[in-house]
PAPALO-613868 format. One line per 2 residues: number of its first residue (from 1); for each residue z, y, x of C-alpha. Coordinates in nm, 3 decimals. Each point is the difference from the previous one (the first is absolute). Example, Ala and Ser with C-alpha at 12.3 -4.5 7.8 and 13.67 -1.06 7.14 Angstrom:
<atoms>
1> 0.780/-0.450/1.230 | -0.066/0.344/0.137
</atoms>
This chain:
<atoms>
1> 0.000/0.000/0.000 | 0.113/0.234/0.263
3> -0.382/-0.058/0.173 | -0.164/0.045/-0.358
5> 0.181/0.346/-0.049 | -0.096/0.090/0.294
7> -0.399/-0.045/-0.030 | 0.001/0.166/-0.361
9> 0.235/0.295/0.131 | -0.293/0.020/0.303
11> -0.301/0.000/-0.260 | -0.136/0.296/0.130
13> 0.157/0.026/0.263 | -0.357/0.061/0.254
15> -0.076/-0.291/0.204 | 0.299/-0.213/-0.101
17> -0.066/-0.380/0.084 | 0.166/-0.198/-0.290
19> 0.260/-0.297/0.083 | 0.006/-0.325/-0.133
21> 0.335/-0.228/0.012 | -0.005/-0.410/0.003
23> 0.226/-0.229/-0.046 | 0.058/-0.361/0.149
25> 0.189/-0.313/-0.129 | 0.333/-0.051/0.178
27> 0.208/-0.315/0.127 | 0.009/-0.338/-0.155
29> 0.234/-0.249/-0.075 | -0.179/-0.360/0.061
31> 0.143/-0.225/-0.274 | -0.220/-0.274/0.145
33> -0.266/-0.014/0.291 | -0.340/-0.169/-0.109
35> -0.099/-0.334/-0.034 | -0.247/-0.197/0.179
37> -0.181/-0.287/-0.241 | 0.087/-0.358/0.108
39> -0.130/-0.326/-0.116 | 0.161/0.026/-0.344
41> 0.048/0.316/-0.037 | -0.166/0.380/-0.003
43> 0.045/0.321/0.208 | 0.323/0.215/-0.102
45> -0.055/0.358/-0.006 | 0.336/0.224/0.140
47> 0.234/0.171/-0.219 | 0.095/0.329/0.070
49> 0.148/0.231/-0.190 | -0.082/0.403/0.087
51> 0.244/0.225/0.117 | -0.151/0.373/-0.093
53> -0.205/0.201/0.157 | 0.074/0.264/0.238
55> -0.291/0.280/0.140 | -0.310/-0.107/0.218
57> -0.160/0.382/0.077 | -0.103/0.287/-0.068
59> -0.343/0.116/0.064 | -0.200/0.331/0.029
61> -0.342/-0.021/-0.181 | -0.205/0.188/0.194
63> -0.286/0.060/-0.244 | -0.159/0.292/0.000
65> 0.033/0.282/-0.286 | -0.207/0.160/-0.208
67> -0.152/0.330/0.097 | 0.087/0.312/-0.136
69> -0.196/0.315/0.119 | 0.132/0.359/0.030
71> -0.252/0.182/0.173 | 0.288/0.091/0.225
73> -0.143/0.004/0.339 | 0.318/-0.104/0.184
75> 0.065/-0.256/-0.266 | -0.141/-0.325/0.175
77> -0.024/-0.378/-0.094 | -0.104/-0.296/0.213
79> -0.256/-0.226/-0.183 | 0.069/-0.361/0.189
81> 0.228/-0.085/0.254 | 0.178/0.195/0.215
83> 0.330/0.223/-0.014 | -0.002/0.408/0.137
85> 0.240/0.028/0.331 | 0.260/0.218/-0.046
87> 0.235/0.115/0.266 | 0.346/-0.094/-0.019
89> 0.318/0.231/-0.041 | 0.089/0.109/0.362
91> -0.390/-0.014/0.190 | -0.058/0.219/0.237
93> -0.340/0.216/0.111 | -0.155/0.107/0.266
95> -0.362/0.033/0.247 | -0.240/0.294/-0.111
97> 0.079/0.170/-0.323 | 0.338/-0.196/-0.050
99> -0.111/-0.264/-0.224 | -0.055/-0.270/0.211
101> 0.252/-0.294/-0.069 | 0.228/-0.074/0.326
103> 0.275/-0.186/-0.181 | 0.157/-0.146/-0.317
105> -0.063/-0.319/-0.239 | -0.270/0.046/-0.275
107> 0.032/-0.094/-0.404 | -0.294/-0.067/-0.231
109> -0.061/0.095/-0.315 | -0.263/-0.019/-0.309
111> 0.073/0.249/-0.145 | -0.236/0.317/0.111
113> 0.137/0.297/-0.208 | -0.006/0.200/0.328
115> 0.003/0.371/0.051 | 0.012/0.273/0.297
117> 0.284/0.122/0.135 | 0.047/0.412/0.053
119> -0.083/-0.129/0.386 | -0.311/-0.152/-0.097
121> 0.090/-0.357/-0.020 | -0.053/-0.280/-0.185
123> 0.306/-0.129/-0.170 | 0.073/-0.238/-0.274
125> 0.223/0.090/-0.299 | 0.345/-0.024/0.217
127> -0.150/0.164/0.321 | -0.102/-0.246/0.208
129> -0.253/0.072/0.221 | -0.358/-0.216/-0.072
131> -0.163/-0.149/0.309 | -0.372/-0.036/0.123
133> -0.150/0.051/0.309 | -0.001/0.354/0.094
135> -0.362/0.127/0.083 | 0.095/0.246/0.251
137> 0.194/-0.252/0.224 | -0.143/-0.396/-0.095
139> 0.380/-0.038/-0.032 | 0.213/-0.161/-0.343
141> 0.189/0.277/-0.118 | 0.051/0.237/-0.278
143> -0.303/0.215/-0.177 | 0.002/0.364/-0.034
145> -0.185/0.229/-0.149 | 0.017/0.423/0.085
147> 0.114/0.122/-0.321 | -0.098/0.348/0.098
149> -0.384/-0.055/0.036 | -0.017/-0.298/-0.219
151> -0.155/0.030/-0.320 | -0.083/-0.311/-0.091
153> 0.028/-0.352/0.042 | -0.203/-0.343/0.023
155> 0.083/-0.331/0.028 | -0.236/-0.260/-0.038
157> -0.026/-0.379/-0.002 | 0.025/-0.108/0.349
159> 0.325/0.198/0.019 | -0.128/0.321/0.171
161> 0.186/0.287/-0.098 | -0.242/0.321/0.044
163> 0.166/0.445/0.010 | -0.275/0.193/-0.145
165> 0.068/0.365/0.105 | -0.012/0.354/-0.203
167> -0.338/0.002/0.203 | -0.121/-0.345/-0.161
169> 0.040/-0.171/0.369 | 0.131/-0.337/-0.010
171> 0.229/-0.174/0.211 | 0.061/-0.341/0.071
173> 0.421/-0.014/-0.002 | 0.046/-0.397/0.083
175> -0.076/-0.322/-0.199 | 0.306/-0.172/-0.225
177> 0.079/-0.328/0.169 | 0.102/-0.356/-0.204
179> 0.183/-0.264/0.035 | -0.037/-0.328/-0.119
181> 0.220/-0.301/0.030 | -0.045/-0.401/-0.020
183> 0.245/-0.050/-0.240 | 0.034/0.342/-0.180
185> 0.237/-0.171/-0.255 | 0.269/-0.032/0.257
187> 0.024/0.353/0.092 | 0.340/0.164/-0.100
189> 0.054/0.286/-0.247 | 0.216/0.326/0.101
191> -0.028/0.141/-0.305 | -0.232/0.327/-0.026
193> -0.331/-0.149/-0.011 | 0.048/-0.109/0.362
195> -0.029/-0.334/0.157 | 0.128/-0.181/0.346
197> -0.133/-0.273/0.210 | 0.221/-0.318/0.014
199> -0.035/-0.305/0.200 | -0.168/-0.166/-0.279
201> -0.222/0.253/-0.066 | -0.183/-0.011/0.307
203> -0.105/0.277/0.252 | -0.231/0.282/-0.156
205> -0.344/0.043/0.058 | -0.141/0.281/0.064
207> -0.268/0.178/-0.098 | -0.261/0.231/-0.173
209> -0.068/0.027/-0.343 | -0.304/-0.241/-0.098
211> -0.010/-0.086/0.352 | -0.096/-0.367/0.187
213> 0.345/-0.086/-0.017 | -0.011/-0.054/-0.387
215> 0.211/0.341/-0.144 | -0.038/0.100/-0.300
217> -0.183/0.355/-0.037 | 0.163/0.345/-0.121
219> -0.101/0.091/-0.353 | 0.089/0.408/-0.019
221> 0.041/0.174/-0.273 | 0.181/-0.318/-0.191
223> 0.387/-0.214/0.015 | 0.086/-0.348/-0.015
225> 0.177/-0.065/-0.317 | 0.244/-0.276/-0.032
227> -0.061/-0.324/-0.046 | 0.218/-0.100/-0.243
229> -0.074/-0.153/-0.318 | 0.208/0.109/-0.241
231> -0.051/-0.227/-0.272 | 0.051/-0.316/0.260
233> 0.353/0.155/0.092 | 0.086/0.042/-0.408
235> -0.113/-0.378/-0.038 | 0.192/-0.129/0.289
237> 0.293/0.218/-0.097 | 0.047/-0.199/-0.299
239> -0.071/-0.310/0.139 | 0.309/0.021/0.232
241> 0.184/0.169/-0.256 | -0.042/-0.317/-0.208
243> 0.077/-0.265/0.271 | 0.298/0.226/0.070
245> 0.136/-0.043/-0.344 | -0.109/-0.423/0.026
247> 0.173/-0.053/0.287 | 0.333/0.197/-0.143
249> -0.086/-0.269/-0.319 | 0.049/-0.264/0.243
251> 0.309/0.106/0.143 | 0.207/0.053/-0.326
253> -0.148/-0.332/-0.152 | 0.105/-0.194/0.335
255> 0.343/0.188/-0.017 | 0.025/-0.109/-0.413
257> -0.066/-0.357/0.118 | 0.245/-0.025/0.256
259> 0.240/0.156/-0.237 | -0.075/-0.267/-0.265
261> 0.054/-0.265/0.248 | 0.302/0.139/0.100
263> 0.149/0.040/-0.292 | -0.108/-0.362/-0.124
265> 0.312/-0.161/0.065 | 0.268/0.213/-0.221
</atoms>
C-alpha cells in the first residue's frame, strides 16, 4: 500500500518511474517428504503446509512517459535511453571560464524542467548545475550562457545548446551529456527527481545524445510525464485491500477454532 500511494501521489509528478512490489511464499513445514513408486505401490507427493509470505522486491519500472510539450525552450525531455548528468551538492569548478568540472560525484535525473541561473547557468528545478561538454574547453562541466548579450536560445536534438545574440549571432555554449546504465532499474532514488549509481546498477556510460553509444536524443520544447497508470494503481489498491481483509478472515476464524477446541472439554 505504502508503494501504491506513493505512485498515485507521483502521477504527475515529471519523469517519475513507477514501482511495482512482489511478494514470495515463505517457509514450510514438511509433513511428509515424497514418495518414490515401488513394486506395489505409486509415487507419494510431499506434504507441506505454507507458512506466509513475507516481501521478495521492489522494482523501478523504467518505462518511459508520455510527452507533454510546452514550447518552453529550457523545458527538455529525453526520448529513449539515457539520464541528464547533474552535478552533485558540493562540486567544484574550474579551467577557462570556471565551469569546467575538477571535483565532486554526479546524480542523474529525467526530469528536464531546467532553467538559467542569474549567472547564466543551466540548473534544474533545485539548482543543480546540468552537465555537457563545454565547447570552449572539450572539458565535462557546467553550461553557461551570457545573460547580458543573450537573447535567445536553441537546443536541438543532438543536445547542442546554441546563444543567439541581440545581433542574431549564434553561439555554440556546449552539448548536454547522458548517461546510461546496464541495469537502470537498480539505480537508487534521492528523492528530487535525482538518481545515484549503485553497485548493481552498473558504471554509466557516457555519451551524446543520439550518439553511437545508443542515448536517447533531446526532444526541446517538451517533458517527460510520468509513467504511472493510474487506473492499474486503483485496481491493485483494491486487490491488496481485499487480501488484507482475507487474511485478517483467516486469523479470527483460526483463533474461533482454537477457542472451540479449547473450550471442548467443560
Amino acid at each position: 500500500m505504502d508503494t501504491i500511494a506513493s505512485n498515485i501521489s507521483n502521477v504527475n509528478t515529471h519523469a517519475y518511474k513507477s514501482q511495482r512490489t512482489t511478494f514470495k511464499d515463505s517457509l514450510y513445514q514438511n509433513l511428509s517428504g515424497a514418495g518414490a513408486p515401488t513394486a506395489t505401490l505409486g509415487g507419494t507427493n510431499p506434504r507441506q503446509i505454507g507458512l506466509g509470505m513475507s516481501l521478495n522486491s521492489v522494482d523501478n519500472l523504467m518505462t518511459q512517459g508520455n510527452t507533454q510539450s510546452t514550447g518552453v525552450v529550457t523545458d527538455m525531455m529525453i526520448s529513449g535511453d539515457g539520464f541528464f548528468r547533474v552535478a552533485a551538492p558540493g562540486a567544484t569548478f574550474g579551467g577557462v571560464g570556471g565551469n569546467d568540472l575538477t571535483a565532486g560525484g554526479e546524480q542523474y535525473t529525467r526530469a528536464g524542467n531546467f532553467s538559467f541561473d542569474n549567472a547564466g547557468h543551466l540548473v534544474t528545478s533545485s539548482g543543480q548545475y546540468v552537465i555537457g561538454v563545454v565547447d570552449a574547453t572539450g572539458n565535462v562541466g557546467r553550461l553557461q550562457v551570457d545573460p547580458a548579450t543573450t537573447a535567445a536560445i536553441n537546443v536541438d536534438a543532438s543536445g547542442v545548446v546554441t546563444a543567439i545574440d541581440t545581433a542574431g549571432i549564434a553561439t555554440t555554449i556546449g552539448t548536454l551529456s547522458l548517461a546510461k546504465f546496464a541495469n537502470a532499474a537498480g539505480l537508487e532514488r534521492t528523492g528530487d527527481n535525482l538518481w545515484q549509481a549503485t553497485n548493481n546498477s552498473g558504471p554509466a556510460v557516457l555519451g551524446a545524445p543520439g550518439g553511437a553509444a545508443g542515448h536517447g536524443v533531446v526532444v526541446p520544447g517538451a517533458l517527460e510525464m510520468s509513467n504511472v497508470d493510474l487506473a492499474l494503481e486503483f485496481t491493485n489498491m483494491i486487490i491488496a485491500q481485499r487480501g488484507f481483509q482475507a487474511n485478517s478472515r483467516a486469523i479470527t476464524t483460526s483463533d474461533e477454532m482454537l477457542n472451540e477446541l479449547v473450550n471442548l472439554k467443560r
